[in-house]
Chimera marker file (.cmm) of the C-alpha trace (Angstrom):
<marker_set name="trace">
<marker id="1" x="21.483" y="-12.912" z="27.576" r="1" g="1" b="0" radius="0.5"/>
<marker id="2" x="23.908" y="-11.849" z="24.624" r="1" g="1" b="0" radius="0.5"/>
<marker id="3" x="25.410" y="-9.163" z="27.009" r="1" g="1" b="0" radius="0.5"/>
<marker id="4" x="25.772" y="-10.847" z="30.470" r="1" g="1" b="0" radius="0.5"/>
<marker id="5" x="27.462" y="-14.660" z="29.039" r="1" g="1" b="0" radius="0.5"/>
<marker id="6" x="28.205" y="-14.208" z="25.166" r="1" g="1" b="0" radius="0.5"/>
<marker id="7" x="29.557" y="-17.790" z="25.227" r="1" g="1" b="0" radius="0.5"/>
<marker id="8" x="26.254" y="-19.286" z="26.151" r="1" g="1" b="0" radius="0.5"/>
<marker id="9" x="24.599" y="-16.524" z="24.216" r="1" g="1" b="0" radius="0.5"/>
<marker id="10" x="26.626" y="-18.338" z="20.740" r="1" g="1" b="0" radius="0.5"/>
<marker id="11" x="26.592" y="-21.892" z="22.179" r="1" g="1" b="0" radius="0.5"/>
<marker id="12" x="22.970" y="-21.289" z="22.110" r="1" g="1" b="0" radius="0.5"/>
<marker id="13" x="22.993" y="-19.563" z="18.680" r="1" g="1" b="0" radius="0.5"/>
<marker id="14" x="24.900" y="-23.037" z="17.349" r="1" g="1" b="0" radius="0.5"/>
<marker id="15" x="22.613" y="-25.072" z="18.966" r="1" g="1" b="0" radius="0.5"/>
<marker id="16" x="19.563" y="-23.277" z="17.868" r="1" g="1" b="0" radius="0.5"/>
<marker id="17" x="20.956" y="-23.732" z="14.382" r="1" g="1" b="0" radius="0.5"/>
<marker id="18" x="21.962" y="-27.387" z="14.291" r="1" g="1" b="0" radius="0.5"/>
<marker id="19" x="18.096" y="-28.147" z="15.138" r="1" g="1" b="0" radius="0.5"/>
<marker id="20" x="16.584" y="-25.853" z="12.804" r="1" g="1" b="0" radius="0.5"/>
<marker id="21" x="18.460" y="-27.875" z="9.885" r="1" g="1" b="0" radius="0.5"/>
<marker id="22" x="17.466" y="-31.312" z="11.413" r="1" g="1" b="0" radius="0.5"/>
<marker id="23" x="13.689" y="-29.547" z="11.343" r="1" g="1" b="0" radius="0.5"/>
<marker id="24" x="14.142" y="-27.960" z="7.951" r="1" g="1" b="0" radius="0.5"/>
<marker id="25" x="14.993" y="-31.476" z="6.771" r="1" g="1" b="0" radius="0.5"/>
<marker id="26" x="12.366" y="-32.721" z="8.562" r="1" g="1" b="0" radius="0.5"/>
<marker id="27" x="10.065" y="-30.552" z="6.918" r="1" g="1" b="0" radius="0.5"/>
<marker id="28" x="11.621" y="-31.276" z="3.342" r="1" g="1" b="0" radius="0.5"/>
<marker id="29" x="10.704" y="-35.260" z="3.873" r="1" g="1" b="0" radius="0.5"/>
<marker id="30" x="6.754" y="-34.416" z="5.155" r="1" g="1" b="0" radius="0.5"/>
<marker id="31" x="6.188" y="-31.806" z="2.084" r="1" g="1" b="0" radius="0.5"/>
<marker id="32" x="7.692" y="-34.339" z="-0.352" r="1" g="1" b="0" radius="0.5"/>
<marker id="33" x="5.430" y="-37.047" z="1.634" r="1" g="1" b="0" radius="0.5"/>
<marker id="34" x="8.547" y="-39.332" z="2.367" r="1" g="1" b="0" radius="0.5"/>
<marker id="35" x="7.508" y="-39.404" z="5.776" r="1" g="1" b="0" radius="0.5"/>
<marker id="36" x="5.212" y="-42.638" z="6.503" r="1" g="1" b="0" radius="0.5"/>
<marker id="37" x="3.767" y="-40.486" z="9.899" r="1" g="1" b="0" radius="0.5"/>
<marker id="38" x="3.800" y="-37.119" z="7.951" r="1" g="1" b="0" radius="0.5"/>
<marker id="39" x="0.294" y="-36.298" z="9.194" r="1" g="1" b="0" radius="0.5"/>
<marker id="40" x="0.884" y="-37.417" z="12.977" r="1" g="1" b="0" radius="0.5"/>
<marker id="41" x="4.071" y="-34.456" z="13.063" r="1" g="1" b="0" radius="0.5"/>
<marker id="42" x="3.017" y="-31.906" z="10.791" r="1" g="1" b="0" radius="0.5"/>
<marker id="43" x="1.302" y="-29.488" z="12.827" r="1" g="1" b="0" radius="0.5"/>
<marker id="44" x="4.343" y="-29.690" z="15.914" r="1" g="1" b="0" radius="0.5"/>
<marker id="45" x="6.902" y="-29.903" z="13.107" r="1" g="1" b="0" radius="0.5"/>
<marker id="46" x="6.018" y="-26.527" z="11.454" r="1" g="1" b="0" radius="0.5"/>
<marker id="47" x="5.193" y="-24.958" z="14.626" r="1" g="1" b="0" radius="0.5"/>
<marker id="48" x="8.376" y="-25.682" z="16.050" r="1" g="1" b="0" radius="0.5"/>
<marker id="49" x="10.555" y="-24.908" z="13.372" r="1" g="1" b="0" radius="0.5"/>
<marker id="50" x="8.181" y="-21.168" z="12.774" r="1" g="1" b="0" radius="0.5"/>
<marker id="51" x="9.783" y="-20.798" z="16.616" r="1" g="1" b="0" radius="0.5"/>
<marker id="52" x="13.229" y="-21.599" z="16.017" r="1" g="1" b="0" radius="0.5"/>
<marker id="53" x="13.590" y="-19.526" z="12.887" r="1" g="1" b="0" radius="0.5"/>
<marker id="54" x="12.100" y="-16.570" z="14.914" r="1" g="1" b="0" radius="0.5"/>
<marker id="55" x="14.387" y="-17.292" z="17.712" r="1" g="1" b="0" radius="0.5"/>
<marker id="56" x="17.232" y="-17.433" z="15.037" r="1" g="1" b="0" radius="0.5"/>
<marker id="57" x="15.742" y="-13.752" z="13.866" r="1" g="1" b="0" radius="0.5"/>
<marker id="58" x="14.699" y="-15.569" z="10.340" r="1" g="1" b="0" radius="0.5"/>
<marker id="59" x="11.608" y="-14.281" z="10.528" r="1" g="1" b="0" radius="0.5"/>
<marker id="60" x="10.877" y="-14.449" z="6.344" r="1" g="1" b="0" radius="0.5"/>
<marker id="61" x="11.624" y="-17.776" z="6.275" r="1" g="1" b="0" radius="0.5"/>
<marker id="62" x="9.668" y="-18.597" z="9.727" r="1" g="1" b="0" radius="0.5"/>
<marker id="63" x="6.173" y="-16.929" z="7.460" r="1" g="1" b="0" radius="0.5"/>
<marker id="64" x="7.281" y="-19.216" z="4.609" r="1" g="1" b="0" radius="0.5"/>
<marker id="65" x="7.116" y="-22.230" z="7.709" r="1" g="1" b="0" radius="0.5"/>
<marker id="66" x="3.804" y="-21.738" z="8.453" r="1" g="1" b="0" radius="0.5"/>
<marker id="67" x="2.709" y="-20.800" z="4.853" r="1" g="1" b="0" radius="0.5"/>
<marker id="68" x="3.852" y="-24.316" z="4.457" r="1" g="1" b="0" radius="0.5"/>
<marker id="69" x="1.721" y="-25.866" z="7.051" r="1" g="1" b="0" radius="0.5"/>
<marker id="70" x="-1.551" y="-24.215" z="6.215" r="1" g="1" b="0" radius="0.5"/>
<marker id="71" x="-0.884" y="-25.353" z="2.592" r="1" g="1" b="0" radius="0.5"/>
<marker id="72" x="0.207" y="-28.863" z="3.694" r="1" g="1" b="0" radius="0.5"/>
<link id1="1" id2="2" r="1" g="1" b="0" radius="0.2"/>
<link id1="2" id2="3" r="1" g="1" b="0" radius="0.2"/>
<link id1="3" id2="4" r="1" g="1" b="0" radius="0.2"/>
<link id1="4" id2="5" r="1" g="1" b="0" radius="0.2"/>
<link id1="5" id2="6" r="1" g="1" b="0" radius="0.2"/>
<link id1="6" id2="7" r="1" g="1" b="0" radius="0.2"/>
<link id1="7" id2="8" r="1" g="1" b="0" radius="0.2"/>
<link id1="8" id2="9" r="1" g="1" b="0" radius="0.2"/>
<link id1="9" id2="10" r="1" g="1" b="0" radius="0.2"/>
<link id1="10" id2="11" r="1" g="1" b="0" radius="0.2"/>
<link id1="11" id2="12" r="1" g="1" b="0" radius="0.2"/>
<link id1="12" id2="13" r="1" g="1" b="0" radius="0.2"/>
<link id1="13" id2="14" r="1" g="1" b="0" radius="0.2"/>
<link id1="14" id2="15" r="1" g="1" b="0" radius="0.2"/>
<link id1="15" id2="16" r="1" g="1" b="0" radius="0.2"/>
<link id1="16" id2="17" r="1" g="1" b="0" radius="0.2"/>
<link id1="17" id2="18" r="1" g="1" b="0" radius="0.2"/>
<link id1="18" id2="19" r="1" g="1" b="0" radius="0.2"/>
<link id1="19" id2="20" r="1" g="1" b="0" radius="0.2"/>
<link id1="20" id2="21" r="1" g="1" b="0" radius="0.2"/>
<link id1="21" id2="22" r="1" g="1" b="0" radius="0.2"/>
<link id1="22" id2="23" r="1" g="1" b="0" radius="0.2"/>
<link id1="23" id2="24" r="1" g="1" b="0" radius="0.2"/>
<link id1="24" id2="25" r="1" g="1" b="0" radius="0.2"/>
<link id1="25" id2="26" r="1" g="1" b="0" radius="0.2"/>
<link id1="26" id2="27" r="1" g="1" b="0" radius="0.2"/>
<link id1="27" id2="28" r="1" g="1" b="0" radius="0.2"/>
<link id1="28" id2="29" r="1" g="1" b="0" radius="0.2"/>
<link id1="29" id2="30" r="1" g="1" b="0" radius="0.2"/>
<link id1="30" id2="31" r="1" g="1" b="0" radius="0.2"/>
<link id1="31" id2="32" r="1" g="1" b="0" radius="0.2"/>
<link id1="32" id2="33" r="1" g="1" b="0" radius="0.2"/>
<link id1="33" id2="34" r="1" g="1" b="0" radius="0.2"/>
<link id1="34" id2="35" r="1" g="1" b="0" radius="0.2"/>
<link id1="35" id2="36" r="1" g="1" b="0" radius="0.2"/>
<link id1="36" id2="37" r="1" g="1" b="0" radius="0.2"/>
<link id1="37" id2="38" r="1" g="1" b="0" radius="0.2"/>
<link id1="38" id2="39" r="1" g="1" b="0" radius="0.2"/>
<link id1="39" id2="40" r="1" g="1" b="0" radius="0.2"/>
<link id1="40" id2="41" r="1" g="1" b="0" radius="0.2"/>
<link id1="41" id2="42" r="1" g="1" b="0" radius="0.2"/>
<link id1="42" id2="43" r="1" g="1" b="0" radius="0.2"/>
<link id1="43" id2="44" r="1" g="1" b="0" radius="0.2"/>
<link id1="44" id2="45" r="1" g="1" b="0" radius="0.2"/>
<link id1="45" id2="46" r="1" g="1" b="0" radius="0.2"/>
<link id1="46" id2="47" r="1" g="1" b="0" radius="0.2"/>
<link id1="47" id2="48" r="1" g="1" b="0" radius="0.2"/>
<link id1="48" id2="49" r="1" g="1" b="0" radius="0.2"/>
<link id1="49" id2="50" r="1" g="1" b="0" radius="0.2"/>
<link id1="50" id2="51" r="1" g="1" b="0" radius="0.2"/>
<link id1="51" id2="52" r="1" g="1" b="0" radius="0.2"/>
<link id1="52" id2="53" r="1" g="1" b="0" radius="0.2"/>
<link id1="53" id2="54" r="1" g="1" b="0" radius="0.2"/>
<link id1="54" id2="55" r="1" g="1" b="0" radius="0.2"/>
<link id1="55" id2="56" r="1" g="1" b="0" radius="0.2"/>
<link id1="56" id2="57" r="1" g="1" b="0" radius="0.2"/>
<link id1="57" id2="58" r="1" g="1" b="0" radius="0.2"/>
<link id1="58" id2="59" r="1" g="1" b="0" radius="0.2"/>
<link id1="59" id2="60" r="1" g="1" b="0" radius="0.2"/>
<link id1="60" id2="61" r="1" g="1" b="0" radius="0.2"/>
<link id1="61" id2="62" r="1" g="1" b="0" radius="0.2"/>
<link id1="62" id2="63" r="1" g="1" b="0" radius="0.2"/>
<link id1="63" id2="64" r="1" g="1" b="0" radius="0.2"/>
<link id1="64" id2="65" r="1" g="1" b="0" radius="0.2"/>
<link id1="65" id2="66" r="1" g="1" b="0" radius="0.2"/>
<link id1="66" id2="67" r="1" g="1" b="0" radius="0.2"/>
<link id1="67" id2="68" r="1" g="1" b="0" radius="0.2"/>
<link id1="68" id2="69" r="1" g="1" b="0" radius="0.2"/>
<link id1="69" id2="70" r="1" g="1" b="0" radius="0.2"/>
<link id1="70" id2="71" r="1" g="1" b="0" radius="0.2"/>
<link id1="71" id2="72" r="1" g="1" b="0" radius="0.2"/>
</marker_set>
């Protein structure tokens, strides 16, 4: 998609981005347990974010994602 439209290709990219941090913060309230429903989102929360941070080509920090949610 980079090729044909790189406009959508980096509106993507910034979008893709901007919702990894909100899930990364996300994630930073269930491990410290701040989250009253931290059990009810865990599993989709890590799962999703692992996806993102592949998308985003992070893949080392996508392994320490779901490192985190086996441990959690």
């Amino acid at each position: 998609m980079g090729k044909k439209n790189p406009a959508r290709h980096e509106m993507l990219q910034a979008t893709m981005s901007q919702l990894e941090q909100k899930f990364v913060n996300h994630r930073e309230d269930l491990v410290s347990k701040r989250s009253p429903r931290h059990s009810v989102i865990a599993s989709d929360l890590f799962n999703t974010l692992a996806a993102i941070q592949v998308f985003l080509g992070k893949t080392a920090e996508a392994e320490k994602t779901i490192q985190q949610g086996f441990d959690f």
